[in-house]
C-alpha positions as CSV (number, residue, x, y, z in Angstrom):
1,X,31.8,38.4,-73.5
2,X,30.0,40.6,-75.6
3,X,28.8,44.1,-74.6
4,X,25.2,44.9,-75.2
5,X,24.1,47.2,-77.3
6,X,24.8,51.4,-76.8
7,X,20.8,51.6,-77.1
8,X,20.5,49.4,-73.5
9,X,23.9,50.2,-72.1
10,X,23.7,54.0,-72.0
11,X,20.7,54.6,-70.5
12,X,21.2,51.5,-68.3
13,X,24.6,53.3,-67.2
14,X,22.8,56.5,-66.8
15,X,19.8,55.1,-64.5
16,X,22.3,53.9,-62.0
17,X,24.7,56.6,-62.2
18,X,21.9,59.1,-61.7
19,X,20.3,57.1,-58.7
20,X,23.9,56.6,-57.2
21,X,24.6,60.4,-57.5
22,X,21.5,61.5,-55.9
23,X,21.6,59.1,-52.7
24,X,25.0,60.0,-52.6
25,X,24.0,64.0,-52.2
26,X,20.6,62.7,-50.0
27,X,23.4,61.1,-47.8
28,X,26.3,63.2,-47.5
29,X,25.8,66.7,-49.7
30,X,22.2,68.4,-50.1
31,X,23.3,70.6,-47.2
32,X,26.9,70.8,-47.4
33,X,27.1,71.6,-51.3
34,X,28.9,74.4,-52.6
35,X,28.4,75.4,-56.4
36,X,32.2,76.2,-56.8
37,X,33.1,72.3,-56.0
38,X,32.5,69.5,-58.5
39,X,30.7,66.7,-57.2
40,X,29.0,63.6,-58.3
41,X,25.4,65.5,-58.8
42,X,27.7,67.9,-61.1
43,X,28.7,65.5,-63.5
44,X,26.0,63.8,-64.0
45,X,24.3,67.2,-64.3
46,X,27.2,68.2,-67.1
47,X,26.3,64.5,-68.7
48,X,22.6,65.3,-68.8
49,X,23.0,68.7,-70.3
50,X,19.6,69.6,-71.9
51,X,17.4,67.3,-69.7
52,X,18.8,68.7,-66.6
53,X,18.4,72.6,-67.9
54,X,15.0,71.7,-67.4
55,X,15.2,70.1,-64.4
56,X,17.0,72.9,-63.1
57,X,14.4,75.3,-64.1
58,X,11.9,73.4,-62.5
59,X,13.6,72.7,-59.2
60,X,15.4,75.9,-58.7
61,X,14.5,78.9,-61.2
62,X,10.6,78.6,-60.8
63,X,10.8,77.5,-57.1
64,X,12.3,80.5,-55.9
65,X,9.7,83.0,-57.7
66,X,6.9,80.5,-56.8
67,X,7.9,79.2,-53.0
68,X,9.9,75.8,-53.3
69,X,8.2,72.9,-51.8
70,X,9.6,69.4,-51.7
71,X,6.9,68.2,-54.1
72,X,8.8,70.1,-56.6
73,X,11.7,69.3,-55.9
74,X,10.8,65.9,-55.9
75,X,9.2,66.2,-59.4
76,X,12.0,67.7,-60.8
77,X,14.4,65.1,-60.0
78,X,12.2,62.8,-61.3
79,X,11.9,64.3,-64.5
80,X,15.3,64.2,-64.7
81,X,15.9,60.9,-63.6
82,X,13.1,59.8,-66.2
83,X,13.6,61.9,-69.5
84,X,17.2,62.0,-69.1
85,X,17.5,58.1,-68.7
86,X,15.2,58.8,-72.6
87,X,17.5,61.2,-73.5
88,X,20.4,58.3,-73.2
89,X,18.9,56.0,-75.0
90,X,18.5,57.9,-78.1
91,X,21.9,59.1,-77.4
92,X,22.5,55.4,-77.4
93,X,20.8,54.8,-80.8
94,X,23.3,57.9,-82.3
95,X,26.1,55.7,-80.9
96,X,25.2,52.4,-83.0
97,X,24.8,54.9,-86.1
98,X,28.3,56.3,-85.7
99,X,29.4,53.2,-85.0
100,X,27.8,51.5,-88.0
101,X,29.1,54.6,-90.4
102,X,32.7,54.5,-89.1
103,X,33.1,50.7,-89.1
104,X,32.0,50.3,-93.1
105,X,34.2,53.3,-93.7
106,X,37.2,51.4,-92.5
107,X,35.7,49.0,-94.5
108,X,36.1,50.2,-97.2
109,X,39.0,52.0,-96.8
110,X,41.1,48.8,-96.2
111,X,39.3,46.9,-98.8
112,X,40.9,49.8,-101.2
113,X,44.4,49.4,-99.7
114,X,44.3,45.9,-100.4
């Protein structure tokens, strides 16, 4: 079997880790969390590094000033659900280009050993 290409896998891996990690804090964590413990929301968080920046702004560093309401919450995980799923998938594309490079360097390499 082959595996599809990084440009579908990685954001396709990314969409359901994401969803998985947020019904998993919905479920069991939103209000038992504690920022010193690494959870599922974390490392998908750590995975999503820029994108989730923002979302964190968004959620947490303009709520507070502003009033946080569940509509911004709500918006915010959504961005990051949405432009970080993007953010994979041009992640993704970098993956086949590395991938490409590397593969006709050993190419090349062991057509000079030869």
């Amino acid at each position: 079997m082959r595996i599809p290409r990084a440009r579908i896998t990685a954001p396709a891996v990314h969409a359901c880790l994401f969803v998985l990690a947020y019904a998993y804090w919905l479920l069991f964590e939103s209000h038992a969390h504690h920022p010193g413990r690494l959870d599922l929301i974390t490392i998908v968080w750590i995975a999503d590094l820029p994108i989730s920046v923002l979302a964190s702004f968004m959620t947490l560093g303009i709520g507070f000033v502003a009033g946080i309401g569940r509509a911004q919450v709500a918006s915010g995980f959504i961005l990051w659900a949405v432009l970080g799923t993007i953010w994979w998938y041009f992640l993704g594309i970098s993956i086949e280009v590395w991938i490409r490079r590397l593969s006709k360097k050993a190419g090349t390499v062991r057509g000079l050993n030869s």
